[in-house]
mmCIF file of the N, C-alpha and C atoms, coordinates in Angstrom:
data_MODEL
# 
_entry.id   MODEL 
# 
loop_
_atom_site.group_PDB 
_atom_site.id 
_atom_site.type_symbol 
_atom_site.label_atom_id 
_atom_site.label_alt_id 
_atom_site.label_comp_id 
_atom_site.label_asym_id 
_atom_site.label_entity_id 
_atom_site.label_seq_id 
_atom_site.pdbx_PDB_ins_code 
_atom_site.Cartn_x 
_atom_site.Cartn_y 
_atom_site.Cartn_z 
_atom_site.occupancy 
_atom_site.B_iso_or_equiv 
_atom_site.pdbx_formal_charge 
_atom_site.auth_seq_id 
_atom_site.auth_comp_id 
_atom_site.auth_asym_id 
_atom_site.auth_atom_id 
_atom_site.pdbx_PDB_model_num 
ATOM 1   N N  . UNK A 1 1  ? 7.145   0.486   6.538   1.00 0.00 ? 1  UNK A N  1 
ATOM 2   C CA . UNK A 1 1  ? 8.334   -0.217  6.128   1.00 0.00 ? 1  UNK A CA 1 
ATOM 3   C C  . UNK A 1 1  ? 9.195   -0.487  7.352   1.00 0.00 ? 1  UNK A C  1 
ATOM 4   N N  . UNK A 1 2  ? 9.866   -1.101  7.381   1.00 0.00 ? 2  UNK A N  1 
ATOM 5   C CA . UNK A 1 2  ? 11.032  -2.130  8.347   1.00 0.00 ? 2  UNK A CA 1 
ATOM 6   C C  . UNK A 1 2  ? 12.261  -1.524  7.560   1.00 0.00 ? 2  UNK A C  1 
ATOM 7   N N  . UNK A 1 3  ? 13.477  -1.186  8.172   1.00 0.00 ? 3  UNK A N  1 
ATOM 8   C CA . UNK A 1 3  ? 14.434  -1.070  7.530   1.00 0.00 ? 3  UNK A CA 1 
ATOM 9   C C  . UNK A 1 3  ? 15.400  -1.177  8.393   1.00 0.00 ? 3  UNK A C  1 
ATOM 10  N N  . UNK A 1 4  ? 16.157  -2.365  7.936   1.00 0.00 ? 4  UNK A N  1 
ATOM 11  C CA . UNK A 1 4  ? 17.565  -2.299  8.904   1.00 0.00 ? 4  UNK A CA 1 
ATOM 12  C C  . UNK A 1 4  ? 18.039  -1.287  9.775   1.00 0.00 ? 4  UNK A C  1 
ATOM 13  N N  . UNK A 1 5  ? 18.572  -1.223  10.825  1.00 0.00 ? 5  UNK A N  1 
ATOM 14  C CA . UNK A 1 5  ? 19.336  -0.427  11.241  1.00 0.00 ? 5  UNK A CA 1 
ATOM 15  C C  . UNK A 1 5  ? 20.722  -0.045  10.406  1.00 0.00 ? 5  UNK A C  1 
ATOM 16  N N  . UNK A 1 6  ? 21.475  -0.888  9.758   1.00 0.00 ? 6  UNK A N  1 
ATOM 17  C CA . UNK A 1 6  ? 22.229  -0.649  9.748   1.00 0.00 ? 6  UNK A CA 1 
ATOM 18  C C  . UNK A 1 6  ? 22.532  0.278   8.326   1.00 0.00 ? 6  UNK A C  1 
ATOM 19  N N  . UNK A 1 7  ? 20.943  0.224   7.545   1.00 0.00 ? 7  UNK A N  1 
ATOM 20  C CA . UNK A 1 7  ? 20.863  0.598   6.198   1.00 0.00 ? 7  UNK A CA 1 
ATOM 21  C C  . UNK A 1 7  ? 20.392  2.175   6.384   1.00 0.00 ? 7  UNK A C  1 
ATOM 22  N N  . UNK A 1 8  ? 19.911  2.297   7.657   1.00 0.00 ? 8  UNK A N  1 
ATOM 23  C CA . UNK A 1 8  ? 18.188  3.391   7.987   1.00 0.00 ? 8  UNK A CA 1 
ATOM 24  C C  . UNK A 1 8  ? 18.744  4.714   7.794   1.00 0.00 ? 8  UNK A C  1 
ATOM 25  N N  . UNK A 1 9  ? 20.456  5.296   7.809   1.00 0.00 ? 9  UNK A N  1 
ATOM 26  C CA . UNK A 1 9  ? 20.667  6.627   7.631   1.00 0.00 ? 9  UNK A CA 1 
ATOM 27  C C  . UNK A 1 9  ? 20.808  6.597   6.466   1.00 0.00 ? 9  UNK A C  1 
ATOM 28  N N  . UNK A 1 10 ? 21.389  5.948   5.699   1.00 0.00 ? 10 UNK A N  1 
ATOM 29  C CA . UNK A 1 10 ? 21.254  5.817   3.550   1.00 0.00 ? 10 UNK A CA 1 
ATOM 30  C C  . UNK A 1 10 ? 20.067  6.009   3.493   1.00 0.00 ? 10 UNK A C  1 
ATOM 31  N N  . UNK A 1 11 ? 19.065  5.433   3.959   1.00 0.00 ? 11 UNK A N  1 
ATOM 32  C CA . UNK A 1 11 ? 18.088  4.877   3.306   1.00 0.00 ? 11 UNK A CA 1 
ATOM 33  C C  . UNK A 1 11 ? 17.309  6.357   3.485   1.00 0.00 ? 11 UNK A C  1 
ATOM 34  N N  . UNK A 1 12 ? 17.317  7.037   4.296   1.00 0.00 ? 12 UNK A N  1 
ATOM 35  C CA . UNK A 1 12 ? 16.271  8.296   5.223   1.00 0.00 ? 12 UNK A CA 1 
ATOM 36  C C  . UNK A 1 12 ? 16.805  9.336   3.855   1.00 0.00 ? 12 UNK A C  1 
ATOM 37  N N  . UNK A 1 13 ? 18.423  9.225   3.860   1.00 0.00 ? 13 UNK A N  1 
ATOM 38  C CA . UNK A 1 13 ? 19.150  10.479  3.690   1.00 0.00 ? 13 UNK A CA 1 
ATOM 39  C C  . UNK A 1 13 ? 18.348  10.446  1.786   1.00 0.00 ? 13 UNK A C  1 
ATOM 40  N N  . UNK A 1 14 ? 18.379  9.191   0.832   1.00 0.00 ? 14 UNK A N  1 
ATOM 41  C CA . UNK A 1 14 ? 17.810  9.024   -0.302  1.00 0.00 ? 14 UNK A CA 1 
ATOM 42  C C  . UNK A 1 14 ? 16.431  9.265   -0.435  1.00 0.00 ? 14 UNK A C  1 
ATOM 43  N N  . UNK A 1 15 ? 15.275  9.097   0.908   1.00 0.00 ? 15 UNK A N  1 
ATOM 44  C CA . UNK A 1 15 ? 14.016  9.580   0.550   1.00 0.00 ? 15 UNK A CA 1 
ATOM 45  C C  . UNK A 1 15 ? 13.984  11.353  0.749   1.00 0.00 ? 15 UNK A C  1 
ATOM 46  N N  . UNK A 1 16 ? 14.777  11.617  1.529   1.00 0.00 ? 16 UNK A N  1 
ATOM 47  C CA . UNK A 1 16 ? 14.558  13.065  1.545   1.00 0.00 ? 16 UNK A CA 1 
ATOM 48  C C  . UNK A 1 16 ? 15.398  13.890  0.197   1.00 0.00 ? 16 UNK A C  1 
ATOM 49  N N  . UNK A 1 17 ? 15.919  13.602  -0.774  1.00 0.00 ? 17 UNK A N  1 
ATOM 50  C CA . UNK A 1 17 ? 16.083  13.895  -1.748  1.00 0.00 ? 17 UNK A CA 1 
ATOM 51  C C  . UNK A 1 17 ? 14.926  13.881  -2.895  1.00 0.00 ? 17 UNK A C  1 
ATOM 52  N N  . UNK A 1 18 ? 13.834  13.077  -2.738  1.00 0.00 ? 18 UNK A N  1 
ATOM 53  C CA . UNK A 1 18 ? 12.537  13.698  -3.486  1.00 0.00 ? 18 UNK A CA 1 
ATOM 54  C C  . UNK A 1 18 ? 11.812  14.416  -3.331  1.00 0.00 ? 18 UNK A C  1 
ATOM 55  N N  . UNK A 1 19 ? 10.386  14.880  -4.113  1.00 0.00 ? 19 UNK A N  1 
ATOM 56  C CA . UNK A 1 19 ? 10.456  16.230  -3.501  1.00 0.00 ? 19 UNK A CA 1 
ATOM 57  C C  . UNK A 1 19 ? 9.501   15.673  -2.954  1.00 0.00 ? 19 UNK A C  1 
ATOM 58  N N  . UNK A 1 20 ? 8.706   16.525  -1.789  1.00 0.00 ? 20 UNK A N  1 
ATOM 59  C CA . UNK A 1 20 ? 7.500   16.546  -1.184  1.00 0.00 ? 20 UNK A CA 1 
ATOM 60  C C  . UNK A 1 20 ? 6.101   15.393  -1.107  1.00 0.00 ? 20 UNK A C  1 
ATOM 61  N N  . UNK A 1 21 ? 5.632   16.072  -2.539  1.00 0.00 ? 21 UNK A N  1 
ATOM 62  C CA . UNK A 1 21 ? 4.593   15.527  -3.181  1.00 0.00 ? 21 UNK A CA 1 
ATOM 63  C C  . UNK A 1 21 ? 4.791   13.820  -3.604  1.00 0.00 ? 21 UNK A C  1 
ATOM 64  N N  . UNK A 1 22 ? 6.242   13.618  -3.514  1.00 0.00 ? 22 UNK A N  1 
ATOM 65  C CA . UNK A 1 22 ? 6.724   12.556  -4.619  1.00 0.00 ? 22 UNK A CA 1 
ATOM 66  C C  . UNK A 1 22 ? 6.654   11.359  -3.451  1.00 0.00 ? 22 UNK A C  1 
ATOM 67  N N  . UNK A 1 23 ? 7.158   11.720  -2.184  1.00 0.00 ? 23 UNK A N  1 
ATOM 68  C CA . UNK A 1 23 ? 7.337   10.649  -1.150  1.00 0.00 ? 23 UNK A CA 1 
ATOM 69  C C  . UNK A 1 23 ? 7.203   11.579  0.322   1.00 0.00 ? 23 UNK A C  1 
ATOM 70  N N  . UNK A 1 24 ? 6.384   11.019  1.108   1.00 0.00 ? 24 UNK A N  1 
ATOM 71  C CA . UNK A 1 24 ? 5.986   11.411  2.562   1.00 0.00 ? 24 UNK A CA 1 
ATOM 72  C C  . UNK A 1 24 ? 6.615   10.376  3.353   1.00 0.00 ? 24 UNK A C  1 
ATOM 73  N N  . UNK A 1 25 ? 7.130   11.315  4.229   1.00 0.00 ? 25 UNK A N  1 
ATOM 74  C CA . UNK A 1 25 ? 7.814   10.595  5.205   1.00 0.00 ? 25 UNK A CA 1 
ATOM 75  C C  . UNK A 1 25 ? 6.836   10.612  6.225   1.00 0.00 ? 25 UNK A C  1 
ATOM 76  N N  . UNK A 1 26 ? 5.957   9.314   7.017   1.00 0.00 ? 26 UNK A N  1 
ATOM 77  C CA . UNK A 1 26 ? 5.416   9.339   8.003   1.00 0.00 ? 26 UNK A CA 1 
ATOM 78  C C  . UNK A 1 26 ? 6.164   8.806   8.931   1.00 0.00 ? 26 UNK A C  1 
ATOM 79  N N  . UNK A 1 27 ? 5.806   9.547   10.171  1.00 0.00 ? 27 UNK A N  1 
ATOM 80  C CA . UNK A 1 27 ? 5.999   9.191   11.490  1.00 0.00 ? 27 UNK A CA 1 
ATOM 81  C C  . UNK A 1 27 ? 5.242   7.768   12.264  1.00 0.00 ? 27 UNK A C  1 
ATOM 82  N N  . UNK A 1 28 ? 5.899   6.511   12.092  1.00 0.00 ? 28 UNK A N  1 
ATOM 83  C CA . UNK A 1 28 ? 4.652   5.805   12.479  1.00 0.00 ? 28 UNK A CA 1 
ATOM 84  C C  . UNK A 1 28 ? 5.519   4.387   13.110  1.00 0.00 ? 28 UNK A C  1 
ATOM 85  N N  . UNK A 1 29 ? 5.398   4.206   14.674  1.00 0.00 ? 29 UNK A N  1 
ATOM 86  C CA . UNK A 1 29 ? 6.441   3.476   15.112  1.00 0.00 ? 29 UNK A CA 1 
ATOM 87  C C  . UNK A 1 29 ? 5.824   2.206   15.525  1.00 0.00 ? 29 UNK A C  1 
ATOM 88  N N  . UNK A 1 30 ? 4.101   1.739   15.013  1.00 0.00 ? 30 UNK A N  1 
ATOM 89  C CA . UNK A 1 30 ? 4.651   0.467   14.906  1.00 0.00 ? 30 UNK A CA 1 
ATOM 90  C C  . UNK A 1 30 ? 4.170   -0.451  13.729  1.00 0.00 ? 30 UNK A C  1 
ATOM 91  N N  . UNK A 1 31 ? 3.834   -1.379  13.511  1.00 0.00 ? 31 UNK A N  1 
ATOM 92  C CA . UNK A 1 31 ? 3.802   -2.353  12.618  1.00 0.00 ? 31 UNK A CA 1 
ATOM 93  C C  . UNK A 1 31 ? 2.329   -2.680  12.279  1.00 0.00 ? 31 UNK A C  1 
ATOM 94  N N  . UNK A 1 32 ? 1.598   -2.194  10.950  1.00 0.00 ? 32 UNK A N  1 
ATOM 95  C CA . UNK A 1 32 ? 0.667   -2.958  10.631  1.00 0.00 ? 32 UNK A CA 1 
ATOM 96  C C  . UNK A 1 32 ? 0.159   -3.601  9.495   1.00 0.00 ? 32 UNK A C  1 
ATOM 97  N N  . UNK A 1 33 ? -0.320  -5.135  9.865   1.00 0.00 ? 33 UNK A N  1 
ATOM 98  C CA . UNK A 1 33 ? -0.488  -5.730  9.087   1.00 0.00 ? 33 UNK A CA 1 
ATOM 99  C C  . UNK A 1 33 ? -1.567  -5.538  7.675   1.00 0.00 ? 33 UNK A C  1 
ATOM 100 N N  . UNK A 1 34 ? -1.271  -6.061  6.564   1.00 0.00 ? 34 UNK A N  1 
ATOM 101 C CA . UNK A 1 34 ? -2.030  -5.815  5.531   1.00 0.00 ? 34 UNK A CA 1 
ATOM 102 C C  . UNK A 1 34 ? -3.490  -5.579  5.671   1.00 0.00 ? 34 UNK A C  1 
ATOM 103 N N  . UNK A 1 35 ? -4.187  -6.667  6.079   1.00 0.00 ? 35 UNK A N  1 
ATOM 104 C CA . UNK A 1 35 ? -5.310  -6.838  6.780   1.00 0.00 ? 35 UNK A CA 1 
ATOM 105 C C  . UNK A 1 35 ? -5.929  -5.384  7.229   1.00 0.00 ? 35 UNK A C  1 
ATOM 106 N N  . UNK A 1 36 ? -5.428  -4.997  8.550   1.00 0.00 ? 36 UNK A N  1 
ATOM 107 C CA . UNK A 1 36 ? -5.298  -3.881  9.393   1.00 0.00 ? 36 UNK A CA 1 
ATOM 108 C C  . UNK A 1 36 ? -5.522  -2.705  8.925   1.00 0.00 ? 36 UNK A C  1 
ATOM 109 N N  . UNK A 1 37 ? -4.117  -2.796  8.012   1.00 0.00 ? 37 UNK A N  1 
ATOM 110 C CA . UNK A 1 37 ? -4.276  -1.412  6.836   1.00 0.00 ? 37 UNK A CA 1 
ATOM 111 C C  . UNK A 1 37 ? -5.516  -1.000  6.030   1.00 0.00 ? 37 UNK A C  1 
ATOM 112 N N  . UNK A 1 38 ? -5.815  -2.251  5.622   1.00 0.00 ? 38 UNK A N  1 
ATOM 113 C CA . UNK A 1 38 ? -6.907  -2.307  4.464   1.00 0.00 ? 38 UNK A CA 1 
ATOM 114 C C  . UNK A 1 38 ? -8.341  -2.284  5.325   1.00 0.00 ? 38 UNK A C  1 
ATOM 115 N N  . UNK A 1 39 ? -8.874  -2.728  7.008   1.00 0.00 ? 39 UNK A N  1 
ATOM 116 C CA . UNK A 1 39 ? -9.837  -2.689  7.150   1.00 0.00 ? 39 UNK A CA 1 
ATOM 117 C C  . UNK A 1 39 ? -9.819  -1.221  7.814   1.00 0.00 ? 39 UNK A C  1 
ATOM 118 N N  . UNK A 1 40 ? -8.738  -0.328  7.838   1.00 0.00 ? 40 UNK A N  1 
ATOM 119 C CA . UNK A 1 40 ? -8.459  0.959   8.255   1.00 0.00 ? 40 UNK A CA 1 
ATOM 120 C C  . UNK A 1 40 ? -8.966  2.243   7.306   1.00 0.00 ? 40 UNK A C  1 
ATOM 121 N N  . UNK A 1 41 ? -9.526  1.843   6.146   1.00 0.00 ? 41 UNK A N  1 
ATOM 122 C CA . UNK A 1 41 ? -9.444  2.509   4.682   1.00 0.00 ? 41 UNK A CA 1 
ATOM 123 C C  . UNK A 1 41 ? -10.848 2.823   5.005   1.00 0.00 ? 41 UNK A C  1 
ATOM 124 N N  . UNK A 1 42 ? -11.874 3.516   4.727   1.00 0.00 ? 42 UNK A N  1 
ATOM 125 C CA . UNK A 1 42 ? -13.196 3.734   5.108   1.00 0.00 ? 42 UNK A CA 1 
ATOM 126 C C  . UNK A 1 42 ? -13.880 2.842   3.852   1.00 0.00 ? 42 UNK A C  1 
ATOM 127 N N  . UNK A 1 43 ? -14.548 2.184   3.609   1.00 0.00 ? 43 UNK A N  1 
ATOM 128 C CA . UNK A 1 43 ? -14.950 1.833   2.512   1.00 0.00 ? 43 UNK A CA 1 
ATOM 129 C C  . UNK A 1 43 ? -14.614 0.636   2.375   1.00 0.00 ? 43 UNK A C  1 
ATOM 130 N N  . UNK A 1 44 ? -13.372 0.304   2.316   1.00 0.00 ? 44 UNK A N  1 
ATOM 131 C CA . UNK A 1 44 ? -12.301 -0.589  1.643   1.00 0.00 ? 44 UNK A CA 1 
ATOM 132 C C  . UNK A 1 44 ? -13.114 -1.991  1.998   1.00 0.00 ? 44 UNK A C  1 
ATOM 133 N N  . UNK A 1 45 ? -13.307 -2.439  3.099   1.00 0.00 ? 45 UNK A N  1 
ATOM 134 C CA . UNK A 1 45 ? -13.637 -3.356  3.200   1.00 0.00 ? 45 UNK A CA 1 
ATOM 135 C C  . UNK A 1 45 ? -14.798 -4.220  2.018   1.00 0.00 ? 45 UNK A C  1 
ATOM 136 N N  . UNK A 1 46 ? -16.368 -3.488  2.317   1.00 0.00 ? 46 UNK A N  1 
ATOM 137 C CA . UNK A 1 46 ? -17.425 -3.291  1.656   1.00 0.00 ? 46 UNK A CA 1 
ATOM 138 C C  . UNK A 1 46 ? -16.721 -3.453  0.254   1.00 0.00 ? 46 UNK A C  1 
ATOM 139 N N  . UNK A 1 47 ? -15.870 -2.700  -0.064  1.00 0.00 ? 47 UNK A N  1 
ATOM 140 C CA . UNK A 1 47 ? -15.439 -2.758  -1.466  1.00 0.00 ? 47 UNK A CA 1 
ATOM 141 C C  . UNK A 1 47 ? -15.478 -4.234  -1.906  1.00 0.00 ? 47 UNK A C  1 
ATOM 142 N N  . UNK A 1 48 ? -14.130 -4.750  -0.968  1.00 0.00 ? 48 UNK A N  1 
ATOM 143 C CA . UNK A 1 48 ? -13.774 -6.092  -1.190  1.00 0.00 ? 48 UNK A CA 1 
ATOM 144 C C  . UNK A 1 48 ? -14.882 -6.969  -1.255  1.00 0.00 ? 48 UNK A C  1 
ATOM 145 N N  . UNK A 1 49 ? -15.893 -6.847  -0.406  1.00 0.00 ? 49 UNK A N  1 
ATOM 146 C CA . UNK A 1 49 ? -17.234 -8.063  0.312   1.00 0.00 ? 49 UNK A CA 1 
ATOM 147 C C  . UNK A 1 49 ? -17.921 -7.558  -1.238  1.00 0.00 ? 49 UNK A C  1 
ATOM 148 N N  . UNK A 1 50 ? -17.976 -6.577  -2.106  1.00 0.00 ? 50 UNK A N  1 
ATOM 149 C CA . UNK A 1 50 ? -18.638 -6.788  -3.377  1.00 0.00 ? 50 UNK A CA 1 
ATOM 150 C C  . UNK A 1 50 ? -18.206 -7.164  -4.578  1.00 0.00 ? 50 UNK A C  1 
ATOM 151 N N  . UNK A 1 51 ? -16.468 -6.693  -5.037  1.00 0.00 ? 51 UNK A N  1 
ATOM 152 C CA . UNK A 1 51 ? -15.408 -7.536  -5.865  1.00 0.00 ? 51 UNK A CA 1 
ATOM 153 C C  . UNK A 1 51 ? -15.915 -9.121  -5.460  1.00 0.00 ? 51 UNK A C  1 
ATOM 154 N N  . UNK A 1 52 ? -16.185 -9.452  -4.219  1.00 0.00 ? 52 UNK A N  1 
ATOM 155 C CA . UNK A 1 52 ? -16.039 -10.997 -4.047  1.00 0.00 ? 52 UNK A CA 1 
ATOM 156 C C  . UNK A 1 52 ? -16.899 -11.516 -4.610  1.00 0.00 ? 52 UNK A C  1 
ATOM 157 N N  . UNK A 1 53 ? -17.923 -10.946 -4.907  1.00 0.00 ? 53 UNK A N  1 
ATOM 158 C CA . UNK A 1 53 ? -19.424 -11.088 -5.152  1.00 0.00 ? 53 UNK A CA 1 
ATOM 159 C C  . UNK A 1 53 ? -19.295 -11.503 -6.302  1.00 0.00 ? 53 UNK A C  1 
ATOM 160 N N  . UNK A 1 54 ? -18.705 -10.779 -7.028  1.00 0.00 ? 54 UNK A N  1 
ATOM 161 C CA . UNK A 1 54 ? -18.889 -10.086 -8.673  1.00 0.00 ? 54 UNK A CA 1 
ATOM 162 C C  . UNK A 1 54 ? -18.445 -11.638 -8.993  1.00 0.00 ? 54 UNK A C  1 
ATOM 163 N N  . UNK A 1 55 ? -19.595 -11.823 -10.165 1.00 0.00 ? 55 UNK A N  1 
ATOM 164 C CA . UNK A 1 55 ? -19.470 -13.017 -11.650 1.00 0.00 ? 55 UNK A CA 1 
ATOM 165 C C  . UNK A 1 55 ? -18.245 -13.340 -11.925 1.00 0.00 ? 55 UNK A C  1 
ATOM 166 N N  . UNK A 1 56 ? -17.534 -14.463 -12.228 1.00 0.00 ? 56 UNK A N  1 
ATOM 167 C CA . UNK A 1 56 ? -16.408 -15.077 -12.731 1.00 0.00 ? 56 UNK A CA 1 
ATOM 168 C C  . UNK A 1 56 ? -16.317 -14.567 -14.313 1.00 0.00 ? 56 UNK A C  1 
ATOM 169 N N  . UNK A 1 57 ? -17.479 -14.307 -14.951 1.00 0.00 ? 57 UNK A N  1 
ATOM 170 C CA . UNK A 1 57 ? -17.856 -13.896 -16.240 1.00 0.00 ? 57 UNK A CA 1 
ATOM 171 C C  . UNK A 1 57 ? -17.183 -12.084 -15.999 1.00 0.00 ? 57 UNK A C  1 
ATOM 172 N N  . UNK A 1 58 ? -16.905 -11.135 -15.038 1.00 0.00 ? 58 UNK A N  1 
ATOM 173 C CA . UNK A 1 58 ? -16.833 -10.179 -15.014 1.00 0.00 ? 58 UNK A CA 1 
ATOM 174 C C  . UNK A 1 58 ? -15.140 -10.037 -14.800 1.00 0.00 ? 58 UNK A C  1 
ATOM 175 N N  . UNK A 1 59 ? -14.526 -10.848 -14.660 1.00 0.00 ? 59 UNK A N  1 
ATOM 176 C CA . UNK A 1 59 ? -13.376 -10.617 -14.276 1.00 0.00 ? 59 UNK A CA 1 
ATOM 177 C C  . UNK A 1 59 ? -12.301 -10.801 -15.271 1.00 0.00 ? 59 UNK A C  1 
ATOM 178 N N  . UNK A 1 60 ? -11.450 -9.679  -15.562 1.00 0.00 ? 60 UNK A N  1 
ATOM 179 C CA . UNK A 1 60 ? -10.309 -9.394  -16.749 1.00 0.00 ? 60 UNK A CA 1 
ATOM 180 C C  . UNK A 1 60 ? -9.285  -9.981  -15.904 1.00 0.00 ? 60 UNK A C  1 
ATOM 181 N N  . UNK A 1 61 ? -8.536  -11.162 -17.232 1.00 0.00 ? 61 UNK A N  1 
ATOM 182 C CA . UNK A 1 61 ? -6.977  -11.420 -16.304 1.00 0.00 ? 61 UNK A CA 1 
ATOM 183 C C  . UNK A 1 61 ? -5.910  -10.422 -16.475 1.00 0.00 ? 61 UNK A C  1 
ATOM 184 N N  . UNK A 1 62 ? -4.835  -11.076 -15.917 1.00 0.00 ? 62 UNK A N  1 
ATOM 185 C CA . UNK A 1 62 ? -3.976  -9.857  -15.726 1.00 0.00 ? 62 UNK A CA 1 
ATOM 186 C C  . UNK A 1 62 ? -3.358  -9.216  -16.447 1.00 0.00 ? 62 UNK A C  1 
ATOM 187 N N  . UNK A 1 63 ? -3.180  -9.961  -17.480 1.00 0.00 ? 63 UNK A N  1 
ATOM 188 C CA . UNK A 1 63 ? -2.741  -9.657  -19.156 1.00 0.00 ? 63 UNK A CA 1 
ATOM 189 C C  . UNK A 1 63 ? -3.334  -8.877  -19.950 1.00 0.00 ? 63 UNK A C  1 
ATOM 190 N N  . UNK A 1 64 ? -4.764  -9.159  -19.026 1.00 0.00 ? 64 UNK A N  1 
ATOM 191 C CA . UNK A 1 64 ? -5.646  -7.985  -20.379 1.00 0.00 ? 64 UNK A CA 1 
ATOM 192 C C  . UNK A 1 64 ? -5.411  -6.926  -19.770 1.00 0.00 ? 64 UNK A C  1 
ATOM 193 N N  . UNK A 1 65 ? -5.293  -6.625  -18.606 1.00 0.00 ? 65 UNK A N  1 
ATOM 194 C CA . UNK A 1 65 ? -5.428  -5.193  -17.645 1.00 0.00 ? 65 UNK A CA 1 
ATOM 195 C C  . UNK A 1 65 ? -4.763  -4.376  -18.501 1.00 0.00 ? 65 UNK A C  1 
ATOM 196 N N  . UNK A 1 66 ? -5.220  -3.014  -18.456 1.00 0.00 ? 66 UNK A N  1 
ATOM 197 C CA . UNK A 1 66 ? -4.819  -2.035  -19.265 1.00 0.00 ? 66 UNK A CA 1 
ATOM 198 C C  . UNK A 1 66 ? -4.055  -0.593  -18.186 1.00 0.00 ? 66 UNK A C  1 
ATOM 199 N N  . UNK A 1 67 ? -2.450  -0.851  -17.894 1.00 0.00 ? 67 UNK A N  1 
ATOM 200 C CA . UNK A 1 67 ? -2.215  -0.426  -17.120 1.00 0.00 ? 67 UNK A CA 1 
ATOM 201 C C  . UNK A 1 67 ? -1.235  0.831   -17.624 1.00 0.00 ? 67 UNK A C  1 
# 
Protein backbone atom coordinates (compact mmCIF):
# COMPACT_ATOMS: atom_id res chain seq x y z
CA UNK A 1 0.00 0.00 0.00
CA UNK A 2 0.97 3.80 -0.71
CA UNK A 3 -0.27 6.01 1.92
CA UNK A 4 -0.01 9.63 2.13
CA UNK A 5 2.28 11.13 4.27
CA UNK A 6 0.18 13.21 5.64
CA UNK A 7 -2.51 10.40 6.57
CA UNK A 8 0.51 7.54 7.51
CA UNK A 9 0.48 8.23 11.55
CA UNK A 10 -3.69 7.76 11.67
CA UNK A 11 -3.46 5.35 9.40
CA UNK A 12 -0.35 3.02 11.27
CA UNK A 13 -1.84 4.10 14.74
CA UNK A 14 -5.67 2.27 13.39
CA UNK A 15 -3.88 -0.93 11.98
CA UNK A 16 -2.14 -1.57 15.14
CA UNK A 17 -5.34 -1.66 17.03
CA UNK A 18 -6.24 -5.17 15.43
CA UNK A 19 -5.11 -7.98 16.67
CA UNK A 20 -2.19 -9.90 15.24
CA UNK A 21 -3.69 -12.61 13.27
CA UNK A 22 -6.31 -10.03 11.87
CA UNK A 23 -3.70 -7.62 10.01
CA UNK A 24 0.29 -7.90 9.54
CA UNK A 25 2.14 -5.16 9.32
CA UNK A 26 4.96 -5.80 6.72
CA UNK A 27 8.06 -4.13 6.38
CA UNK A 28 8.38 -3.58 2.66
CA UNK A 29 9.83 -0.25 1.10
CA UNK A 30 9.23 -0.62 -2.33
CA UNK A 31 6.53 -0.93 -4.88
CA UNK A 32 5.20 -3.99 -6.60
CA UNK A 33 3.27 -4.34 -9.35
CA UNK A 34 0.26 -6.76 -9.66
CA UNK A 35 1.89 -8.75 -12.26
CA UNK A 36 5.12 -9.11 -10.03
CA UNK A 37 3.16 -10.07 -7.05
CA UNK A 38 1.28 -12.71 -8.73
CA UNK A 39 4.35 -14.20 -10.81
CA UNK A 40 6.05 -14.16 -7.13
CA UNK A 41 3.34 -16.77 -5.75
CA UNK A 42 4.90 -20.35 -6.50
CA UNK A 43 2.35 -21.90 -8.62
CA UNK A 44 0.30 -18.92 -9.38
CA UNK A 45 1.32 -18.44 -12.63
CA UNK A 46 0.73 -22.20 -14.14
CA UNK A 47 -2.49 -21.71 -12.31
CA UNK A 48 -3.50 -18.84 -14.48
CA UNK A 49 -1.84 -20.51 -18.03
CA UNK A 50 -4.65 -23.41 -17.07
CA UNK A 51 -7.90 -21.14 -15.86
CA UNK A 52 -6.98 -19.69 -19.43
CA UNK A 53 -7.28 -22.90 -20.94
CA UNK A 54 -10.44 -23.97 -19.34
CA UNK A 55 -13.88 -24.22 -21.76
CA UNK A 56 -16.13 -21.11 -21.97
CA UNK A 57 -18.78 -23.95 -21.14
CA UNK A 58 -16.87 -24.21 -17.59
CA UNK A 59 -17.06 -20.84 -16.45
CA UNK A 60 -19.74 -19.50 -13.61
CA UNK A 61 -20.61 -15.69 -13.87
CA UNK A 62 -20.32 -13.57 -11.18
CA UNK A 63 -23.75 -13.70 -9.96
CA UNK A 64 -23.81 -17.25 -9.69
CA UNK A 65 -20.55 -17.33 -7.53
CA UNK A 66 -21.36 -18.62 -4.27
CA UNK A 67 -19.50 -16.37 -1.94
Amino acid sequence: MKIEDSISDRFLWLLNHFKQNEVEILDKTTYQNDDDYLRSIKGMEQSIVQASNEPIENYVPADKLDW
